[in-house]
N, C-alpha and C positions, 0 to 999 in steps of 0.2 A: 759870136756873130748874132745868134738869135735870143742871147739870155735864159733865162731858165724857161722848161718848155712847162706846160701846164699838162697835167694828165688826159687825156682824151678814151672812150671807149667810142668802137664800132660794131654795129651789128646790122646785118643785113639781110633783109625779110624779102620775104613776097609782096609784099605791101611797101617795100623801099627804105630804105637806108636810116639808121638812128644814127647820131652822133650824141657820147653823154657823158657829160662834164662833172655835175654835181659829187659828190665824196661818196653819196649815201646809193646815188646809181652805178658809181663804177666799183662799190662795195661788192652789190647784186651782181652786178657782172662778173667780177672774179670769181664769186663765190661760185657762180653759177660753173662757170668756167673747171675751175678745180674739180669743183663735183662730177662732173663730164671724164675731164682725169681721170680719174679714180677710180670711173666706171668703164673705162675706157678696156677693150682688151689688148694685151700684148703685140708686136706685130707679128709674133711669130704664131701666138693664141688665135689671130686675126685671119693666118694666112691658115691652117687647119681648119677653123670652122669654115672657111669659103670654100676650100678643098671637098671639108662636109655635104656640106650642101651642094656640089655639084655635082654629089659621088650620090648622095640622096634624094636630092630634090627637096626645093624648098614647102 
């Protein structure tokens, strides 16, 4: 019905809404993205350190 769809990234600021098409912005974006991943902690890593910090104070 639509054809083939074109890749789109979204980001949304404080300053309002990016839409980004180009190959070489939605590179940045993944990468960025992954990287976040990667750094990202576990949900269970996630749910002990909040546990921490409410047991500690932040």
């Amino acid at each position: 019905m639509f054809g083939r769809e074109t890749p789109l990234g979204y980001i949304e600021t404080v300053a309002g809404e990016l839409f980004l098409e180009s190959s070489r912005d939605l590179a940045r974006l993944s990468a960025a993205y992954d990287n976040l991943r990667m750094l990202a902690r576990s949900p269970a890593e996630s749910m002990k350190f909040v546990k921490e910090l409410s047991e500690h104070g932040a």
